[in-house]
Structure formats: structure tokens, C-alpha cells
matplotlib code that plots the C-alpha trace (Angstrom):
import matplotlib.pyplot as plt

x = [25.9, 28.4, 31.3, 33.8, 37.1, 39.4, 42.7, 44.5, 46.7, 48.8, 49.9, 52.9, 52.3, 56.1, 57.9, 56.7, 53.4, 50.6, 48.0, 49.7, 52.1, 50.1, 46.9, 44.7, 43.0, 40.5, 39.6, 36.3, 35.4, 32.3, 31.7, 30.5, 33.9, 33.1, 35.8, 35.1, 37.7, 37.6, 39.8, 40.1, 41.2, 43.9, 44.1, 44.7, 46.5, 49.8, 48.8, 49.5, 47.2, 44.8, 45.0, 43.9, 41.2, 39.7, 40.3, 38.4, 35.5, 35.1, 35.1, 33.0, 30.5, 30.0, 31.9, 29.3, 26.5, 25.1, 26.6, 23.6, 22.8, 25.0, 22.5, 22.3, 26.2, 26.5, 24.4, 26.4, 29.3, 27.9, 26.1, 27.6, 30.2, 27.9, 28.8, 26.0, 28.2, 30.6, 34.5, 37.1, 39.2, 36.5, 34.2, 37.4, 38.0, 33.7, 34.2, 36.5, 34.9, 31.9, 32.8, 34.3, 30.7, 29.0, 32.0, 30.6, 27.0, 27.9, 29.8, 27.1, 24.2, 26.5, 25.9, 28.0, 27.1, 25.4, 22.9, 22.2, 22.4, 19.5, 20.6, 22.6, 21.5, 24.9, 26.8, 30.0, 31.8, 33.4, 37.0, 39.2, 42.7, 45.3, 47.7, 51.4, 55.0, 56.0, 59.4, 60.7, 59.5, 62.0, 60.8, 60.5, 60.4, 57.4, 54.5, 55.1, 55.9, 52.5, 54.5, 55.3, 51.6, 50.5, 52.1, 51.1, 47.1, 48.1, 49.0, 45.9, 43.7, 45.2, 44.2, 40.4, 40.4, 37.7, 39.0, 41.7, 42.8, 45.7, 46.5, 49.5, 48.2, 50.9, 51.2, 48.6, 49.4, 48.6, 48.3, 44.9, 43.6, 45.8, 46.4, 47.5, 50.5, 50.6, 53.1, 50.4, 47.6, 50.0, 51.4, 47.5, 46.8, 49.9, 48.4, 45.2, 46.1, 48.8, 46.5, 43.9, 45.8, 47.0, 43.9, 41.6, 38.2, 38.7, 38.8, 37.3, 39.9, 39.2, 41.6, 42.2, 43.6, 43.1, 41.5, 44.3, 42.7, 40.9, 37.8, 39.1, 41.9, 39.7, 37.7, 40.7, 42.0, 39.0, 37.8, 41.4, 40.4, 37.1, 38.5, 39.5, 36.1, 37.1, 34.8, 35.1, 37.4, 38.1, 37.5, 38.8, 38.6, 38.6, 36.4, 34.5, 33.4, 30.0, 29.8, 33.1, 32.5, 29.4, 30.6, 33.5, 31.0, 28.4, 31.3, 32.9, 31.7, 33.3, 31.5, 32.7, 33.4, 34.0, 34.0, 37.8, 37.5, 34.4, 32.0, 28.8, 25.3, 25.4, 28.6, 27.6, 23.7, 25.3, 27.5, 24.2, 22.0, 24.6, 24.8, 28.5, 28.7, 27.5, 30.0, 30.5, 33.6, 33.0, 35.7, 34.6, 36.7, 36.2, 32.6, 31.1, 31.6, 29.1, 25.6, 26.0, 27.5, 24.6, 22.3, 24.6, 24.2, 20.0, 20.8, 22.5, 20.2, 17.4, 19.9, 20.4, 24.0, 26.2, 28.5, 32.3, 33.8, 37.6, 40.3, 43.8, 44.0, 44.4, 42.7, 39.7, 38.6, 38.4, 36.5, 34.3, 33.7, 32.8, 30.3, 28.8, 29.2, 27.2, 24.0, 23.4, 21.6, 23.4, 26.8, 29.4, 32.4, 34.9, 38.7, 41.0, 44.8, 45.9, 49.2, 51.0, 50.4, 47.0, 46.5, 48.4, 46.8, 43.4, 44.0, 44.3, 40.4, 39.9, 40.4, 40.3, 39.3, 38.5, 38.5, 35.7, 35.7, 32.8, 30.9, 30.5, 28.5, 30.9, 30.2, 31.0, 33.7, 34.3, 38.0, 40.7, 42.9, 46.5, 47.4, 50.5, 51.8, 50.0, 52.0, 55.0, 54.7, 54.3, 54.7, 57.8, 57.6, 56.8, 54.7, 50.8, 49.3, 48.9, 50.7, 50.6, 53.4, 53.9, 55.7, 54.0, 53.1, 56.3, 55.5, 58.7, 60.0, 57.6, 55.4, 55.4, 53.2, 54.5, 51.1, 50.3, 53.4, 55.2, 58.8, 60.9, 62.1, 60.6]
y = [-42.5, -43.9, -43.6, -45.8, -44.6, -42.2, -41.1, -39.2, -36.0, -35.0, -32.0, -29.7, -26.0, -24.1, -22.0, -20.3, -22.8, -20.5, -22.7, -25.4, -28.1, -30.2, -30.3, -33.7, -33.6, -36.3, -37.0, -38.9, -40.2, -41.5, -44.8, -42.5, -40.6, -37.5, -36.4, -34.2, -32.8, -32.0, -31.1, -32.5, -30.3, -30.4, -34.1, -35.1, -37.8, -37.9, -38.1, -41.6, -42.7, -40.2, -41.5, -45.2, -43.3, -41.8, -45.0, -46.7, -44.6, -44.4, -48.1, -48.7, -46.2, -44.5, -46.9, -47.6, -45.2, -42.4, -39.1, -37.9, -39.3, -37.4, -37.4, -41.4, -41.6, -39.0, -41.0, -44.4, -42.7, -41.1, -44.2, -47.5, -47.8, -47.8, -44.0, -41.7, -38.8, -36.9, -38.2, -35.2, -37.8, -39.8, -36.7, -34.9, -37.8, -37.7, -33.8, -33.7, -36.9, -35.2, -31.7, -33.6, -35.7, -31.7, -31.1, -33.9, -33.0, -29.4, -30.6, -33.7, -30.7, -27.8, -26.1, -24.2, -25.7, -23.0, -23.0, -26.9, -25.3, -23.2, -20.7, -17.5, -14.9, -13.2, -12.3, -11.3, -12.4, -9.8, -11.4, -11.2, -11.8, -12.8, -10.7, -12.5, -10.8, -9.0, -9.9, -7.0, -8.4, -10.7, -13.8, -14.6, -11.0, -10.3, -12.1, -10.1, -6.8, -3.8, -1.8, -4.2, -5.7, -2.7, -2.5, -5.4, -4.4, -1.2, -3.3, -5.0, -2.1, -0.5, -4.0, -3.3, -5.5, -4.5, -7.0, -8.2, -11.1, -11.3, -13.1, -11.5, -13.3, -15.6, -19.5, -21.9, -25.5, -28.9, -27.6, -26.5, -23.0, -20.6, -17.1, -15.1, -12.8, -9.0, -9.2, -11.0, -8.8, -5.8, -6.8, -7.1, -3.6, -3.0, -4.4, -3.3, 0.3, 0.1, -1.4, 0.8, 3.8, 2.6, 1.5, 3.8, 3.0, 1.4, -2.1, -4.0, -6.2, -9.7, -10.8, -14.6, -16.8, -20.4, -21.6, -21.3, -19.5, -20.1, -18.4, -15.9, -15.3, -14.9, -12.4, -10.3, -10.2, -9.8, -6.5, -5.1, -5.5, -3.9, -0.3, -1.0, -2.7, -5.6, -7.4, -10.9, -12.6, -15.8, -19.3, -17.5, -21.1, -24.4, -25.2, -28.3, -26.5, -24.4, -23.4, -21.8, -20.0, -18.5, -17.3, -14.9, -14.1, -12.6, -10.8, -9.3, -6.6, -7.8, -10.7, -14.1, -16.5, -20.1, -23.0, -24.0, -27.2, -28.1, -30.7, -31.5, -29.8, -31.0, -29.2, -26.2, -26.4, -26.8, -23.7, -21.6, -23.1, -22.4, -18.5, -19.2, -17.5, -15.3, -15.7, -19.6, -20.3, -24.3, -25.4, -27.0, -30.1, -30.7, -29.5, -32.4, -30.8, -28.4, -30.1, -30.3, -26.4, -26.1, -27.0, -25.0, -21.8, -23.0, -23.5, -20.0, -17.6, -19.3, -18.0, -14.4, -16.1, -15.1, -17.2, -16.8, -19.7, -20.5, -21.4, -22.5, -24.9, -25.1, -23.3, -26.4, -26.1, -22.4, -22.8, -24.7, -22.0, -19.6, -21.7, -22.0, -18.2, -17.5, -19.5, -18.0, -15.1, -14.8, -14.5, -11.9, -12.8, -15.7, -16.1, -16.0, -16.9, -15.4, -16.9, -18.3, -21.6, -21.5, -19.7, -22.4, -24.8, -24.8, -22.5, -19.1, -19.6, -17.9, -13.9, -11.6, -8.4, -4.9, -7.3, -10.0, -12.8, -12.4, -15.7, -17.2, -19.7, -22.0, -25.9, -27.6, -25.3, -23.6, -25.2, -26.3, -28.6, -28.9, -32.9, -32.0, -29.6, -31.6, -34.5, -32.4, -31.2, -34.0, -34.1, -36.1, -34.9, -36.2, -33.5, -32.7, -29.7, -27.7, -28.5, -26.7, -26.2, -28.4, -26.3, -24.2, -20.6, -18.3, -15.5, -14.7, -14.2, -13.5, -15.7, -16.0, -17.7, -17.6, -17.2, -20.8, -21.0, -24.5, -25.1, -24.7, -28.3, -31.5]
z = [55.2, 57.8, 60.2, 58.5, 59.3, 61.8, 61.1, 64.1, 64.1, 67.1, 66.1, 67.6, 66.7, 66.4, 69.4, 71.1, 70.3, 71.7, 72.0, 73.7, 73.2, 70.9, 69.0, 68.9, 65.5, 64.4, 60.7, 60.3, 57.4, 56.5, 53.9, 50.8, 51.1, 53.4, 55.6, 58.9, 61.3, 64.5, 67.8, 71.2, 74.2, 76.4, 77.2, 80.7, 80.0, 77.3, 73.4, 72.5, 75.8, 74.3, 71.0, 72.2, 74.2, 71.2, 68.6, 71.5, 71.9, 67.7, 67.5, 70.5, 70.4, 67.0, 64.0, 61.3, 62.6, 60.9, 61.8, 62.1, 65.3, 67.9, 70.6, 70.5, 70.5, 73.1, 75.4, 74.6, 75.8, 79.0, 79.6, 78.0, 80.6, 83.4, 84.3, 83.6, 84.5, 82.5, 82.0, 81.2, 79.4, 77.8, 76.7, 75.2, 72.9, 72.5, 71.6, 68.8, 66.8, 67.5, 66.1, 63.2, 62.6, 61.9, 60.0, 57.4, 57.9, 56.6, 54.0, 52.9, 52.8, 51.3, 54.4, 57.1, 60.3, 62.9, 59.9, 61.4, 64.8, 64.4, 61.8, 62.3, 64.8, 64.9, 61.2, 63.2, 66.1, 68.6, 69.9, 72.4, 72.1, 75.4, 75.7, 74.2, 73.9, 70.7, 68.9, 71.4, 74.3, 76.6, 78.2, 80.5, 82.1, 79.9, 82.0, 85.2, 83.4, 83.7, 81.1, 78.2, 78.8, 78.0, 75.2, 73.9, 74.7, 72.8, 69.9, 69.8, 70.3, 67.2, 65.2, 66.7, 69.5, 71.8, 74.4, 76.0, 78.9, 80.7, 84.1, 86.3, 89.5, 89.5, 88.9, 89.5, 91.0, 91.8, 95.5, 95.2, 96.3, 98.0, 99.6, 97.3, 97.8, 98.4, 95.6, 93.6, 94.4, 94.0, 90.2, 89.6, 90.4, 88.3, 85.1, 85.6, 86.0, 83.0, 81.0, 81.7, 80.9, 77.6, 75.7, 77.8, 77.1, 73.6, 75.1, 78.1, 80.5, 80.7, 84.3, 83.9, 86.4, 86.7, 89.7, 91.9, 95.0, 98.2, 98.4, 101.0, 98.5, 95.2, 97.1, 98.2, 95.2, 93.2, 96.1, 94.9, 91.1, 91.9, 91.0, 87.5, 86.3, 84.7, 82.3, 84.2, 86.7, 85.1, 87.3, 90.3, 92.1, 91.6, 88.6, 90.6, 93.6, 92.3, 95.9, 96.3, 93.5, 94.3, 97.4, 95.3, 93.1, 95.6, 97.7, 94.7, 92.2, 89.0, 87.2, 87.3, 83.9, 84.1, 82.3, 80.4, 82.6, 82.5, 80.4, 79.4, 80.3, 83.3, 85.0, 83.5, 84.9, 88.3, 88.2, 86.9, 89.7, 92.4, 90.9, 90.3, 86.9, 84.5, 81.5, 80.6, 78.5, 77.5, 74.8, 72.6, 72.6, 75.8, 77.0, 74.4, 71.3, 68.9, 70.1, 74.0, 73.9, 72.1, 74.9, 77.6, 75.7, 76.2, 80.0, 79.9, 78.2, 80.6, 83.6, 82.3, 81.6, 78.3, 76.6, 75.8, 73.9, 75.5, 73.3, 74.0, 71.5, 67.6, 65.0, 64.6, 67.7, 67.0, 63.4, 66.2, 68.7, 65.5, 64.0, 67.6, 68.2, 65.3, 66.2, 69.8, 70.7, 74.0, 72.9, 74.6, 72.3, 71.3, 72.1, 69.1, 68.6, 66.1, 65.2, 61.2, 62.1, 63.1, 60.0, 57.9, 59.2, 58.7, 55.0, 55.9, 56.1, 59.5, 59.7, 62.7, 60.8, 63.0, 65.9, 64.4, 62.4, 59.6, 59.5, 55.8, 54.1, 53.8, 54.2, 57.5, 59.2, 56.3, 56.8, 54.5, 57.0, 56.0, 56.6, 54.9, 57.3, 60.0, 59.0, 59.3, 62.4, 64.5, 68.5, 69.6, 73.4, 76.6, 78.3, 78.2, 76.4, 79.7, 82.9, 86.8, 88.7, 91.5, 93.5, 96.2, 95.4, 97.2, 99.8, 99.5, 95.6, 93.0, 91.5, 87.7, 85.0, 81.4, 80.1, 78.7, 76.7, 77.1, 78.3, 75.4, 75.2, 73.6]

ax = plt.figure().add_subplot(projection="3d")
ax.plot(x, y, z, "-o")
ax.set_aspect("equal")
plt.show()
């Protein structure tokens, strides 16, 4: 069996399109007629640029092997290029081909693939939903509202959610770490308290943000959050300084995650030496697919550390993250996006029931991709699957982040 062939999807989910702009969705197909998908995350550079990253790294590094061998192709790709050190760009394309090479494994053996991983230790996955607007709900007033965000954490609670993130700590830019605002510290207290109040203690608070502090700004705002006992303060600095982010996390009482924006082993083994972390939240099609997050959950549970799969992506990446979740014994939960389209997409295949997703026997991902609707949803636009404000964060007026959702234009 061999990697003969790669077809590309670049796929833009409907408005509002939680989840991002597009979806990058590899089909492998191997020379005996097994197909294998897989998804790539968040792409730093714009889809068609992507797409010749990924055609290049397929032909270059893994056309005509055996799927089998994902460690050997992983280290042509670290390595053939005279790098030895992780690429965001490069190991994203890596990531997806590589989810979609278990995909076919899976389906060749008639097997689901955490029973390759090491076989199931978990039989459900606990989830945790972000908090989005209801039909009711205006936008863009919605993301700095306490009130309707609890209302929306309501909702989820009575569907079983034990879990939920949101992130009212304003926008995160290309400026780096900042101060935040007293108005930004103050709306966080807001939803903390709201939110609190509403689900009581039926659900844990997961507070996101994205990096966008200086470390004397993470801690202030995380010594504010302190009072409300959140689960984790997500990547409360910028994700390459382990340092920094040690620092917050011995001043402040509420554990830190991280991990969105990171890849490979070896990013993740420097944030758990530098005692940055607890929680690590790789995705998947970014972090170097189903084997390497295989190895970070290792590095993890050696550290006392638990693991969160992230996902703001589409719903491959998330059959991903579930097959993953169910092979580790030091998992804390997954994120879900629970949207038609996702749905649609991969079959209606995926089900958040009571707040987890069972885990079946399924082959592969236990997936049905759509290339129809795929196909007929194709991105046409100009902009990346997750952008940062370029503007500087106001002392002035509030601050506001729409919650991941893209601009509502091509």
C-alpha cells in the first residue's frame, strides 16, 4: 500500500462560519484505492499559498511511501530542509496529510484509529462548547454583553454541557502584549460573575484570551479572575515565550492552558519544563497531526499535565481530536462546535449527546466526508482563517472581540 494521490478542499463553512473562514481538507489516496481525510489548521499564509505548501510537502516527502510510516515522513519534513526545528506553515500542511494517512490505516485494518493509538482508555469524551450568540442575540453587541453570555451558557447547560469558554478581555493584536484596560478587566468580572450565577455549579468556566498581554497585565487580570475559580486561563501571553508564561502562572491561582499555536513535541516539552502549563490544547492540524499529539499527551502525563484538544476549525480536525481523546488516560475534555454544517459535512457522524461524544468502532474517523457539499462550498475570499487586529488596544472606548467569527464579507 501507497500514497498515490492528493486531492485538496478549501472549504468555506456558511455565516456566521464558526470555525473560521475556511477549512483546508486533504484527501489521500493510496495506490489500492483507499482514501483518508484529514484537516489543516489555520494557515498562516492565504489558501492557494497553502495549497502549493501542502502539494509540495506530499510530493516531496511522503508520495509513493507506505502510510504506515509516519514517523519516517515526519522526520523528512522536520529535517529534509536542513531545519530540524518545527515550521507553523510547513507542519500544518504535515498535520492534515498526516491525520488523513490514519484515516486509511483505520479504514485498510477495519479499525477506528485510537485503537492504533494504544486502544481506548476513555469510552466518552466530556466537551466544552464556546460560548456563540443565539438567533436572538444582536451582533455585534453580543461579545461584550455579561447578560446575553449568560444566556447563552444557560443554554448549553440545559444541553449537558459541563463546560464552557468565553473570552470578554477584549481584542488581541499584531502589537504584541499589552496592559489591559480597567474596562477590560472590569467586563471580565462581568462575565464571570453573570455566568457564574446562571449555571451555578453545573458547569466549570474555561476564560480564553489569546496571548494578547504583558505579563504584568496577565497577572492583573488573571488576580481579578481569581474570585470566580475558573477552570483555566487560556495562553494568557504570547504562545513563544515559555518564560513569560510561567511567571503568570506562579503569580496567579487559576491554572493556565496553552497550546492553539503551538507544534510538535518539542514546543510543547518546553512549555512543561518551564512550568508554563498544566492544560495543553494542541490542534491537531497544526501540532503534527494524530502521532506527534500522541507523544505530547506522553510528555504531559509525565509532567502531572492534562490534555484539552483545541478546535476552531472544521468538523475533521474534530473527528481527529476525538479519536485522540479516547486513547489518553490524561484527558480533561475536548472542544466541540456544534454547528449544521459541521454536521453535514462529515455525515451527521459526530454527536454531542448529555455533553459527550460516545466514541464508536467505526473505521478510521468513523467519518463520511461530503465532497459534494465540499465542492459546493468553496472559498472565493481573500482573508486568512483567523486574523488580529492591527489596531492598538483603546484605553479609552471599549475593546471588543467578536469571538472568532469572520468579517461578514468575501
Amino acid at each position: 500500500m501507497k500514497l498515490a494521490d492528493l486531492e485538496i478542499f478549501v472549504v468555506a463553512p456558511p455565516s456566521p462560519g464558526w470555525g473560521g473562514r475556511y477549512w483546508i481538507v486533504p484527501r489521500l489516496t493510496t495506490d489500492d484505492g483507499i482514501t483518508g481525510y484529514g484537516e489543516c489548521y489555520a494557515a498562516t499564509v492565504g489558501p492557494e499559498a497553502m495549497r502549493a505548501v501542502i502539494e509540495d510537502v506530499f510530493a516531496r516527502h511522503m508520495e509513493g511511501e507506505n502510510p504506515e510510516n509516519i514517523e519516517l515522513m515526519l522526520r523528512r519534513v522536520l529535517s529534509a530542509g536542513f531545519t530540524q526545528r518545527p515550521d507553523l506553515t510547513v507542519m500544518g500542511a504535515f498535520s492534515g496529510l498526516e491525520i488523513a494517512c490514519w484515516d486509511i490505516l483505520g479504514k485498510a485494518r477495519g479499525r477506528p484509529v485510537h485503537a492504533l493509538l494504544g486502544g481506548r482508555v476513555n469510552e466518552r469524551v466530556r466537551c466544552y462548547s464556546y460560548l456563540y450568540p443565539g438567533i436572538d442575540h444582536p451582533l455585534p453587541a453580543f461579545w461584550n454583553d455579561p447578560d446575553m453570555a449568560a444566556e447563552s451558557a444557560l443554554e448549553l447547560v440545559g444541553r449537558g454541557y459541563t463546560a464552557v469558554k468565553f473570552d470578554p478581555a477584549g481584542s488581541y493584536t499584531i502589537r504584541g502584549g499589552h496592559m489591559p484596560a480597567m474596562s477590560d478587566i472590569s467586563r471580565s468580572m462581568a462575565f464571570c460573575e453573570a455566568i457564574r450565577d446562571a449555571v451555578e455549579d453545573r458547569a466549570d468556566l474555561l476564560f480564553g484570551t489569546h496571548g494578547q498581554f504583558s505579563v504584568p497585565g496577565a497577572i492583573r487580570l488573571g488576580r481579578a479572575l481569581e474570585a470566580y475559580d475558573p477552570l483555566w486561563y487560556e495562553e494568557p501571553v504570547p504562545p513563544g515565550d515559555p518564560d513569560a508564561m510561567a511567571e503568570v502562572a506562579r503569580a496567579v491561582r487559576v491554572p493556565v492552558a496553552t497550546g492553539e499555536r503551538l507544534t510538535t513535541a518539542s514546543e510543547f516539552a518546553a512549555v512543561l519544563r518551564a512550568g508554563a502549563a498544566r492544560i495543553l490544547q494542541p490542534a491537531l492540524g497544526r501540532a503534527g497531526g494524530l502521532w506527534e499529539a500522541r507523544k505530547i499527551a506522553v510528555l504531559a502525563e509525565q509532567h502531572g499535565a492534562q490534555m484539552a484538544p483545541h478546535l476552531y476549525a472544521g468538523p475533521v480536525e474534530w473527528a481527529a481530536n476525538l479519536q485522540l481523546a479516547a486513547a489518553i488516560p490524561n484527558l480533561l475534555m475536548a472542544e466541540t462546535i456544534e454547528t449544521d454544517f459541521h454536521s453535514r459535512l462529515v455525515g451527521g457522524t459526530i454527536r454531542v449527546e448529555g455533553g459527550f461524544v460516545e466514541i464508536g468502532d467505526e473505521p478510521g474517523l468513523g467519518i463520511a466526508f461530503d465532497e459534494d457539499l465540499a465542492r459546493a462550498h468553496p472559498y472565493e475570499g481573500d482573508g486568512l482563517h483567523l486574523e488580529m487586529s492591527q489596531a492598538p488596544v483603546s484605553y479609552h472606548e471599549d475593546n471588543l472581540f467578536e469571538g472568532g467569527a469572520p468579517v461578514r464579507n468575501p
